[in-house]
N, C-alpha and C positions, 0 to 999 in steps of 0.2 A: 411152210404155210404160204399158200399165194397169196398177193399181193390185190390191194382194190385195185379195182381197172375207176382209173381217175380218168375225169373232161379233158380237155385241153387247157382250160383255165387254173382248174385244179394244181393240172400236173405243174404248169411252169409256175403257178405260186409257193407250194413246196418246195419247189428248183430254185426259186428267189429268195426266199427264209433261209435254205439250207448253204445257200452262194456266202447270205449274209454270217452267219455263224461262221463259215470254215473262214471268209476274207477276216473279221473280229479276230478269229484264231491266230491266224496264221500272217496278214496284212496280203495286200494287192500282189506284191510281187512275188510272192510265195506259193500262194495257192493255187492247185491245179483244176483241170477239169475233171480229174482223175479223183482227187479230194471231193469235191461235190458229188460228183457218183458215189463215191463210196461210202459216205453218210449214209446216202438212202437205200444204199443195195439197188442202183441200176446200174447200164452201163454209158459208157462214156459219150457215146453213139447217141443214145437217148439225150442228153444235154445238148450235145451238137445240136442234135435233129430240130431244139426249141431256142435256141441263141445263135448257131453255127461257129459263134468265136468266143473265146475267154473275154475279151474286150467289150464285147454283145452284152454277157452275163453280167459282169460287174459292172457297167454301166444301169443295166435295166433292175441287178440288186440294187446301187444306193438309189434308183428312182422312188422303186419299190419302198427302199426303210423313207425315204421320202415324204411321202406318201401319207403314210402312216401318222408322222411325228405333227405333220402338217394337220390332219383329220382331227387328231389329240387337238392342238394348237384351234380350230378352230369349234372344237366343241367346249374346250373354255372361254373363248373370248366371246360366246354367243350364247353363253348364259345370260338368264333374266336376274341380272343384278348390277350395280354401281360398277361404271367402268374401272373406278380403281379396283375395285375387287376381281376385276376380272385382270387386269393386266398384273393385279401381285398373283394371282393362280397361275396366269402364263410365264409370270419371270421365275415362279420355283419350282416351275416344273421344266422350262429349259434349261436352267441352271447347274452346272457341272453338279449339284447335291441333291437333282433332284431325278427322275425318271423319265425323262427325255431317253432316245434312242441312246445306246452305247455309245459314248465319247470317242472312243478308238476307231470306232466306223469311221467317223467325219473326219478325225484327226487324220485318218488313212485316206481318207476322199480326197481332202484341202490336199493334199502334196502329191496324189497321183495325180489330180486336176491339171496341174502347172504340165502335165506333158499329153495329156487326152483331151482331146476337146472334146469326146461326146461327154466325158465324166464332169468336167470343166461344164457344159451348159446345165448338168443335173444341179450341180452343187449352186452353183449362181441362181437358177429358178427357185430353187429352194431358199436359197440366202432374202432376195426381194421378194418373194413372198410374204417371209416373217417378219421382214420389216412394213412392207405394207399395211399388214393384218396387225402389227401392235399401233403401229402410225394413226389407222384408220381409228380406233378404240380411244386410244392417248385426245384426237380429234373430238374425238366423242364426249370424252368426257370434260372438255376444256368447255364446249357447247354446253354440258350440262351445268356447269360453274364449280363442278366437283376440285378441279382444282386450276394452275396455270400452267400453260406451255406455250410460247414463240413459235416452235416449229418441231413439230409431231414428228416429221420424217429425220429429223436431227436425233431428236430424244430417242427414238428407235434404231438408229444407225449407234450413235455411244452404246446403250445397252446391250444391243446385243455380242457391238466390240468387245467389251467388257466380259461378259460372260463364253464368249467365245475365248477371248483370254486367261479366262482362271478355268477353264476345260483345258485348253493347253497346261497349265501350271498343275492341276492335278493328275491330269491322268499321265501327261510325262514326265512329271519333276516329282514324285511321290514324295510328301514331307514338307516340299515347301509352300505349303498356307494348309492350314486345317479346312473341310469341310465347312465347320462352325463360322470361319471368319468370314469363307467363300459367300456362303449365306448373308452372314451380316453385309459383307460390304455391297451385296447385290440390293439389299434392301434400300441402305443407306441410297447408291445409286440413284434405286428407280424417286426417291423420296426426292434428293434432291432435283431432279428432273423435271419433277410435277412441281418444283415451289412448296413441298408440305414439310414438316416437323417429323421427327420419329416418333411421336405420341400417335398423330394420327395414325402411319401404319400399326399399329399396335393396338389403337383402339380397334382397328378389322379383324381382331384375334377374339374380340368378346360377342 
C-alpha cells in the first residue's frame, strides 16, 4: 500500500515523534539513523535528506518533545483560575507521577547534554523557561494575596530541583520512593514554599 505523500512539515514531524520513541527505547548513544527509518518504512537517505546528521535529529527531537511539555505547561498556567490552582495543575503534571513527557527522554537529555552543546542549549532553554513561567504565576499570585513568597524565582528553581530529583529516583532507582510519596512530598513542597498549611492544598480538591 503506498504511502501519503506528506509536506515538508509533516514529514520531519513524524521524523521527530518517531526520533523520539526509538532515543526512549533505546537512549542517545544507541539509536541509529537506521532505527528511525525503520519505524516508518523509509529510507535512511530520507532522514538525512531532513537533519543530514544523527546529532541534527536528536537535537531538533528533544526541541521538538520540548515544545510540546512546554505548550501543556503553559495551557495550564493560563487558565482562568486562582494562581494556586494553577501552579498545583503544573506541579502534578510535571511531577515524575504525573504526565509530563517521558522521564527517560530528559534523564537521556541531562547527560548527553554535558558532551553536545546543541543538546546542552535545548535542555537549558527549556529548564528557564519552566522556571520563569512558574516564577511568573508564584509572582502572581503573592499580588493577588493568595498566599506568601520572598522570591518567586527561588521557589521555582527548589521545585523544580526537587521534582527533577525524584524523576531521577524513580525512573532509575525503581523501588526507592513510591509514586504516592513522590506525590505527597511534591505537595508538601510546593505548600511549604507559598507559606500555606496542607489543609489549604486539600481544600483545592473540593
Amino acid at each position: 500500500m503506498a504511502r501519503v505523500r506528506l509536506s515538508v512539515a509533516e514529514r520531519r514531524e513524524e521524523l521527530l515523534r518517531a526520533a523520539i520513541e526509538q532515543i526512549e527505547a533505546r537512549g542517545v548513544a544507541a539509536v541509529r539513523i537506521a532505527d528511525v527509518a525503520a519505524v516508518l518504512g523509509v529510507s535512511n537517505a530520507l532522514v538525512l535528506y531532513h537533519f543530514s546528521t544523527k546529532e541534527k535529529l536528536v537535537a531538533a527531537a528533544f526541541a521538538y518533545a520540548a515544545e510540546d511539555d512546554l505548550a501543556q505547561l503553559r495551557k495550564l498556567l493560563g487558565r482562568r483560575t486562582t494562581a494556586l490552582r494553577r501552579l498545583r495543575s503544573a506541579v502534578r503534571w510535571y511531577a515524575p507521577t504525573g504526565s509530563a513527557k517521558g522521564w527517560r527522554l530528559w534523564i537521556e537529555g541531562w547527560a548527553v547534554s554535558l558532551r553536545e552543546p546543541a543538546l546542552r542549549d535545548v535542555t537549558r532553554d527549556l529548564d528557564k523557561q519552566w522556571k520563569a513561567a512558574l516564577a511568573e504565576v508564584v509572582a502572581e499570585g503573592v499580588a493577588a494575596g493568595e498566599f506568601q513568597c520572598p522570591d518567586p524565582h527561588a521557589t521555582a528553581l527548589r521545585l523544580t530541583a526537587l521534582l527533577d530529583g525524584l524523576a531521577v529516583q524513580l525512573t532509575s532507582y525503581p523501588g526507592s520512593v513510591s509514586r504516592a510519596r513522590a506525590q505527597e512530598w511534591a505537595e508538601e513542597a510546593l505548600a511549604r514554599e507559598l507559606g500555606l498549611g496542607a489543609e489549604t492544598l486539600s481544600a483545592q480538591e473540593r
